[in-house]
C-alpha positions, 0 to 999 in steps of 0.5 A: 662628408655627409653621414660620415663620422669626423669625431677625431677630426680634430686637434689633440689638445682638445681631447686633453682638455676634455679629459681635465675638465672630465677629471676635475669635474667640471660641468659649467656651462659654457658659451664660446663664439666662431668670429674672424678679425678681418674680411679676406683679400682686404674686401669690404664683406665676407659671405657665410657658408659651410653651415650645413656640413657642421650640423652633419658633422655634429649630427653624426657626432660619437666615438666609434670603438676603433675610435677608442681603441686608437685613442687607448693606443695613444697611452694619454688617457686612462679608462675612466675617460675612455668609458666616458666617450664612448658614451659622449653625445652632443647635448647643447645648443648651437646658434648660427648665421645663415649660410649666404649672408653677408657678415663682417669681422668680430661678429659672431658667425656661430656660437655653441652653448654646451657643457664645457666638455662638449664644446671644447670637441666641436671647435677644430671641426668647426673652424675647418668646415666654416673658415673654407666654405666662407673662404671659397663663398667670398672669393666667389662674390668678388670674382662674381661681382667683377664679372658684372653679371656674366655667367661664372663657371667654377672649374678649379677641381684639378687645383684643389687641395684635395676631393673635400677642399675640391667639391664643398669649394665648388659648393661654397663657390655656388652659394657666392654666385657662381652659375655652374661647377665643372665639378661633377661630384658636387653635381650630384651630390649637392643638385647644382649645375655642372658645365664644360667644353673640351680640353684641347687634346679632343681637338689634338685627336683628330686629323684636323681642328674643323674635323674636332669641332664639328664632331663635337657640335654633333655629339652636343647639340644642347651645348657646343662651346669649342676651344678655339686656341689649339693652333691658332685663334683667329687664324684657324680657331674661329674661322673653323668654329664659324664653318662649323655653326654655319653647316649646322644651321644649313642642316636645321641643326643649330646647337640650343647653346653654342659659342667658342671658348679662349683659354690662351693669349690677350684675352682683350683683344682676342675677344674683340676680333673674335665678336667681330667675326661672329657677328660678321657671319650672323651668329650674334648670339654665339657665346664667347667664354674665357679661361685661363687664370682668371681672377677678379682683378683680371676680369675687371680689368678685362670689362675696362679694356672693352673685352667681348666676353659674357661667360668666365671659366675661373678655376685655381685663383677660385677653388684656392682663394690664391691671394687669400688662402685663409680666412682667420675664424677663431672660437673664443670663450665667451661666458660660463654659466654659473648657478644659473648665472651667465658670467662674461669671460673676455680675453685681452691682448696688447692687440687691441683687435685681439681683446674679444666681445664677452657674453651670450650675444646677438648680431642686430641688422639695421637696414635703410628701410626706403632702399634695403641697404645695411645701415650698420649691425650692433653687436648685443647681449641677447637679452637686448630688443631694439624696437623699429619704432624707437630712436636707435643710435649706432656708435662706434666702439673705439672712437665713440664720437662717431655716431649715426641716430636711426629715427623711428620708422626709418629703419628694419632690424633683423636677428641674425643668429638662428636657433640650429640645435637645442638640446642636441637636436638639430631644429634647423632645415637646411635649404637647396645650394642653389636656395642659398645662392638665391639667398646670397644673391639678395644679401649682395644687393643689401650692400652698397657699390663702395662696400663691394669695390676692390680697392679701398671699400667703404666698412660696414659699420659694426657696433657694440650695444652699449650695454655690451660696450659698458661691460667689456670696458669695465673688465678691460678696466678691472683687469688692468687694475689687477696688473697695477697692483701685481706690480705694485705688490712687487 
């Protein structure tokens, strides 16, 4: 996607809009925010990803001449708002989480500050780029955190919905934890480790499995994990793999990284025997990787049942996030700037998670200040400042009785939205992939054990300001009034 031109990646409604706006005239300045309702596989948090594809998108941001020729062809908009695109450029500003931080429903993950016309275009892109990148990002924490500390292999390429949803997966899957992508596109493009082994036709090609493997142990010496499941695992597979590893260190040939990989079968089991017979030979170190429709419940369930295995080869349920396969971002207006004024604007719904947060906002972290763990965030108009050395109180916005006090000194408070462009020029670096893995490895460990478990996971609490609260309660309220009377007036 990088350099490439996705103006019209986008929905036809958008472009309506704009041509309205750019009829009636209209130039407000507007805010509109990037949020999501719930965490994905009903998990306790989500990871931020897809940051850097959104400022390229914005950055290469313009209507080519075949462009509008197309959208002329289309016989929707005149040549007044034709000749305005082919001028159009992004002017406003766009605030942002950083890619690999934890964040939590409501929350705004982005938000654009434009003239109304110019945001109105950035939305579909965005929300496809953010919502399949935290999408794949999250999917990987869990499966990462399942695995305890194992290596995660990322090997879902053949199962993507496509070369973009396959490559900027594998990425956003390396930025939530995993160690490598078989994927070699996003290798290059993105400075990541690749991995593999063999599939089982390289064994299948030869006259037999020993002949297969020791071939294969010659030609990679750096890294010899062999597929021990063609024909039979513990009969055949691993006892030719032992023969193998045994010749090569009488040779003084022993491979740097060696090992066998299962990818059929009771992996429990398989594994176990498998150990036992490696050990018995004297390769202690050996590796033991599996595959085969792996996924987070699966590999927990493996590590209660004793399995032996220390490196996991995740491919579909991953690049697919199988059980959860959106994530449920929405862009939202959320103010309109007037004669220098910033008017909040909220939307209702009989849905009480539906009725969004209105005006310019931050999201304010508080972090136990003796264990680095996230005490709660609040949700905040940017004009607030919450100093560390002042009692702060975390309320709960619905049952408002619920209330934790942070006493002076016992807490940290970070803002989490950072300035991307001002003006229309990107004033953000974006960092390494595996950077933000460093990163998103970090913001993990800021979030306690009952925040991270599958099952039932304790929320992190996410607040509004009491600022924020007081004015989205009075429009709640003022627009409730209004409904009284238009029946009333009935």
């Amino acid at each position: 996607m990088k350099n490439e031109n996705l103006t019209l990646l986008t929905d036809l409604y958008e472009l309506t809009m704009m041509k309205g706006y750019h009829d009636i005239k209209n130039e407000d300045r507007v805010v509109f925010d990037v949020f999501y309702r719930s965490n994905p596989s009903k998990g306790g948090y989500a990871i931020c990803a897809g940051l850097e594809q959104v400022i390229d998108y914005v950055k290469n941001l313009h209507f080519d001449k075949d462009d509008i020729d197309y959208l002329r062809e289309l016989e929707i908009f005149d040549e007044d708002f034709l000749n305005y695109l082919e001028n159009f450029k992004f002017t406003g500003n766009i605030y942002a989480i950083e890619e690999g931080t934890v964040v939590f429903p409501m929350e705004p993950l982005l938000k654009v500050e434009a003239p109304i016309i110019e945001a109105q275009l950035v939305e579909t892109a965005i929300l496809n780029i953010i919502n399949h990148q935290s999408l794949i990002a999250t999917k990987a924490a869990r499966v990462c955190h399942a695995a305890e500390g194992d290596g995660v292999m990322e090997f879902g390429l053949r199962r993507a919905q496509g070369a973009d949803a396959g490559t900027l997966g594998a990425r956003a899957a390396m930025i939530g934890g995993c160690c490598a992508t078989s994927n070699v596109l996003c290798g290059k493009q993105f400075d990541v480790p690749v991995a593999g082994t063999h599939a089982h036709s390289w064994i299948m090609s030869f006259p037999s499995e020993y002949e297969a493997f020791k071939k294969y142990a010659e030609l990679f010496p750096n890294n010899a994990t062999l597929l021990v499941d063609t024909y039979d695992t513990l009969g055949s597979g691993v006892p030719n793999a032992i023969k193998v590893f045994q010749e090569l260190k009488d040779e003084g040939k022993m491979p740097q990284k060696y090992g066998i990989r299962l990818d059929s079968g009771d992996l429990a089991y398989l594994s176990k025997k498998a150990r036992k017979m490696l050990d018995d030979a004297g390769f202690y170190d050996a590796t033991i990787c599996a595959s085969n429709d792996l996924d987070e419940y699966l590999i927990e369930s493996l590590k209660g049942q004793g399995a032996k295995i220390n490196l996991w080869g995740v491919g579909t349920s991953l690049i697919t996030s199988r059980d959860c396969p959106s994530f449920g971002g929405v862009y939202k207006l959320a103010a309109i700037k007037k004669e220098g004024k910033m008017i909040p604007k909220i939307k209702l719904s009989e849905d009480r998670v539906k009725i969004t947060n209105p005006g310019d906002k931050q999201v304010y972290r508080f972090y136990d200040k003796n264990t680095g763990k996230i005490k709660g965030d609040i949700i905040g108009f940017t004009s607030e400042e919450y100093n560390e050395g002042q009692n702060t109180v975390l309320f709960d916005p619905v049952d408002t009785w619920k209330k934790t006090e942070l006493l002076p000194g016992t807490y940290t408070v970070r803002e989490l939205l950072k300035p991307i462009f001002i003006d229309g020029k990107c004033v953000y670096d974006s960092i390494p992939v595996m950077q933000i893995r460093d990163y998103c490895t970090k913001e993990k460990e800021t979030l306690s054990d009952e925040n991270k478990r599958f099952l039932n996971p304790h929320p992190v609490h996410v607040d509004l300001s009491y600022p924020l609260w007081e004015q989205k309660n009075e429009m709640i309220n003022e627009e409730k009034a209004k409904k009284v009377n238009r029946k009333v007036m009935k």
